[in-house]
C-alpha positions, 0 to 999 in steps of 0.5 A: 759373216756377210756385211751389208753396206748402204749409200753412195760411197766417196773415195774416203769409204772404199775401206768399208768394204774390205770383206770377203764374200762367199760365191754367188748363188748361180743356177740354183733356180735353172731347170736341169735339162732345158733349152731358153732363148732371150729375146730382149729388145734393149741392152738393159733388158737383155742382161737383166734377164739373162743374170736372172737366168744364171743367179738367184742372187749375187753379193757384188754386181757390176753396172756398165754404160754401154761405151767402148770404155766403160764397158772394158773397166767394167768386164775387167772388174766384173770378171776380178770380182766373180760378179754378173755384168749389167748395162744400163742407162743414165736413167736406170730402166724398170728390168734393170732395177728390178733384177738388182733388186732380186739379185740381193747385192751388197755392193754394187759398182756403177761403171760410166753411170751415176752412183748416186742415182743407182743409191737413191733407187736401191736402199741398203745397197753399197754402191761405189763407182771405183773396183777398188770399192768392191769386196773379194768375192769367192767364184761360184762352183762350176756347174758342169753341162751348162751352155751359153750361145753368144751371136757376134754382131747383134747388140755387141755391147750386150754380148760382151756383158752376157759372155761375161757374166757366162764366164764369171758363173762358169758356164761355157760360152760359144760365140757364134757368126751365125744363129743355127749352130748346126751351121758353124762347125766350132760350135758343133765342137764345142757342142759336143765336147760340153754335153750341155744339159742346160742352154741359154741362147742370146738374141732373137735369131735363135729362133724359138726354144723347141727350133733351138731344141731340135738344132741342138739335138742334131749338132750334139751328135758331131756328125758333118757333112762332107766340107763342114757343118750341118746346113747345106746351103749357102755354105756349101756348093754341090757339083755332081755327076748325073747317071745310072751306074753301068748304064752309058745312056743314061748319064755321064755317071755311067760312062766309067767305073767307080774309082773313075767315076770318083775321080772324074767327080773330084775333077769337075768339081775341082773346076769350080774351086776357084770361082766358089767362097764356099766349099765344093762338094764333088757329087754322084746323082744316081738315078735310082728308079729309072723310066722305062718303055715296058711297064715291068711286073708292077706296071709302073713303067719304072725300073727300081735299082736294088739297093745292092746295086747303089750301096757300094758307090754310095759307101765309097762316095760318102768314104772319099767325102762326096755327097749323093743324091738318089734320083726318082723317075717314077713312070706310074707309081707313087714318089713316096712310094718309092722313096721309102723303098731306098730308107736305108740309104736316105738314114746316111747323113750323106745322102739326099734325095730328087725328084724327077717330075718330067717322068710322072706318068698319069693313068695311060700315059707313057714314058717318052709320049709326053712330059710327065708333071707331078702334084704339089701334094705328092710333092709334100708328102715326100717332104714331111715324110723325108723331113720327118725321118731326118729329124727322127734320126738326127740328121745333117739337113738334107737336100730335096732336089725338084727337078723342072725344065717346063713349068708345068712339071710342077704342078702349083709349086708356089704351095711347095712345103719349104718350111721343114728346118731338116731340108733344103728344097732346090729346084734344079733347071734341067733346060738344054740346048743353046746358051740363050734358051737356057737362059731363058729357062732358068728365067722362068724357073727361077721367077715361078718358084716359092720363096725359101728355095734354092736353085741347081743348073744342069749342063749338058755335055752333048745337048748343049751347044755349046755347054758353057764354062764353068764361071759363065754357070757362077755368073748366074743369077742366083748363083747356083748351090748345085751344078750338075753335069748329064 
């Protein structure tokens, strides 16, 4: 049989509550497939609304000032007696209140906070300021499929009251450095090790529920890029071999076998290792559809690579951990065009795409005539179309690389769609010639580019006078995510 106790109780008192309560009622209320996000300005706020979140009621709850040392009396208590964690202030707050009072506690222990004042505003409640006041509580059953994300850093007193009352319901906390789960590799573990069919996630930065939703969906599948995680940049750095397989004109990709070409990869990138704070990946940049002088059967002025031709060093690459980028020089046709023509390799999470602008021919245009340029709105349709297939497979973000060395090349490129979760658009400055000029070059590009895009360097072993070191390359700024090699 419960009891209930009311008023603020002295030392002489702590005998009166020496019952054992049943388990709170946790996540009676909680649908049994959702995504939510608390967002909650203020400490109060944010705990109440997450207790609200995990119980419908609870017969003991602890009460926290937000101090070091209070809120450490108040975890260990909360945790011995299975009861939610809230904080409050020395005037109790409105969501503080009215979530006790929907919590229907009978005892209630004030930790660095007044009792008398929490008493007086919650009539026929027992509240005791000591733990050894409180009754025993049984722990609720465990409610498998049940998440809680944690961020470190934001609001670290509300965290700590939040991974407690987590814990306490026995749901499954993940503390995380970061707010994309995607991004933060133990928590796509963990992710994938709970099966959650309910999340609660804690902070603002989470972003909105369907965003959530959507990272979600793809750190459920386990699938990583190479280096970790499921966010390129800025926690990965790619350096990469540009060419045609077979073909020594067309790159330094093509002046070596397979194995060699491996090699070779892991070997320049091995060069960046020691002046990069995040993973190296070694890199193929395959030129897919190549620029040609004859207009071919189609008349587009572009060689399209059979995909028999590409898969083998794809497969291997992706096999020895490397990333690959297939390459478009489109002559006449259309880039979406093309790049749905190589759907099977962009499916491979591990497996992106760029776009070569220098070779968009108009209507009676020719290749090596003139710098091609390419429309702001071809552009984005190959993004919604690229963005599109890899959220619809639940893909690792991708890389779309806009290749530019002239600013015409890219057409209003301030309207660039860069709002898409599943890409990581990257202009990449292909200038050439003496250290000075690519300066300028990158000057330029990186001024013109819209906001929310990240930047690539290429160096040119023979049109470079000199090619400059790799840490003269990381001394850019900003530093480059991708490093190429021609």
């Amino acid at each position: 049989m419960l009891h209930s106790h009311s008023g603020a109780a002295g030392p002489g008192q702590a005998s009166l509550s020496r019952h054992t309560y049943g388990p709170p009622a946790a996540w009676t209320h909680m649908p049994a497939v959702g995504v939510s996000v608390l967002a909650d300005a203020t400490q109060d706020a944010l705990t109440a609304a997450f207790a609200a979140r995990l119980f419908t009621s609870a017969p003991v709850v602890v009460v926290s000032a937000a101090s070091g040392a209070a809120l450490r009396t108040a975890e260990k208590a909360a945790t011995t007696a299975c009861a939610p964690l809230l904080l409050g202030t020395a005037h109790p707050s409105a969501p503080l209140l009215t979530e006790l009072k929907s919590l229907r506690p009978r005892d209630v222990l004030a930790v660095g906070l007044s009792p008398a004042l929490l008493a007086a505003r919650l009539p026929g409640v027992h509240v005791v300021s000591t733990a050894a006041g409180l009754p025993a509580t049984a722990a609720p059953m465990p409610r498998p499929g049940v998440t809680v994300l944690v961020h470190h850093g934001t609001m670290d007193q509300a965290a700590a009251a939040v991974t407690t009352t987590a814990r306490v319901a026995g749901a499954v906390v993940i503390a995380m450095d970061g707010w994309d789960p995607r991004a933060y590799p133990p928590a796509i573990r963990a992710l994938v090790k709970s099966r959650p069919r309910t999340v609660v996630a804690v902070g603002r930065g989470f972003g909105t529920a369907s965003t959530l939703a959507a990272r979600l969906t793809v750190a459920e599948t386990g699938i990583q890029l190479p280096g970790g995680g499921q966010v390129l940049f800025p926690g990965h750095r790619l350096v990469a071999l540009y060419g045609s397989p077979g073909t020594y004109g067309l790159g330094v990709l093509g002046h070596q076998d397979l194995p060699d070409s491996i090699a070779r990869a892991r070997q320049v990138a091995a060069d960046y290792r020691p002046l990069s704070k995040v993973p190296v990946i070694p890199t193929f940049e395959i030129i897919a559809t190549v620029a040609q002088a004859h207009p071919g059967f189609d008349g587009n002025y572009s060689y399209v690579t059979p995909i028999s031709d590409i898969l083998p060093w794809v497969r291997q690459a992706n096999a020895d951990g490397m990333y690959v980028i297939l390459d478009l020089q489109p002559g006449r046709a259309n880039l979406l065009a093309q790049a749905k023509l190589y759907q099977s390799l962009l499916e491979k999470p591990d497996v992106g795409l760029a776009l070569d602008g220098e070779w968009k021919l108009q209507p009676g245009q020719l290749p090596l005539k003139q710098i091609g340029s390419v429309s702001v709105d071809e552009v984005n349709s190959v993004i919604s179309w690229l963005a599109a297939l890899t959220a619809r497979r639940h893909l690792p973000q991708k890389v779309l690389v806009l290749h530019q060395f002239r600013l015409s090349t890219l057409e209003d490129e301030r309207q660039i769609d860069t709002s898409h979760d599943d890409l990581a658009i990257l202009i990449h400055m292909d200038g050439q010639g003496s250290p000075g000029s690519k300066q300028d070059t990158w000057d330029a590009v990186t001024s013109a580019a819209p906001p929310h895009v990240w930047f690539g360097w290429k160096n040119f072993y023979t049109k470079d006078h000199p090619m400059i070191s790799p840490s003269a390359t990381m001394s850019e700024t900003p530093t480059p995510v991708m490093i190429s090699y021609q």
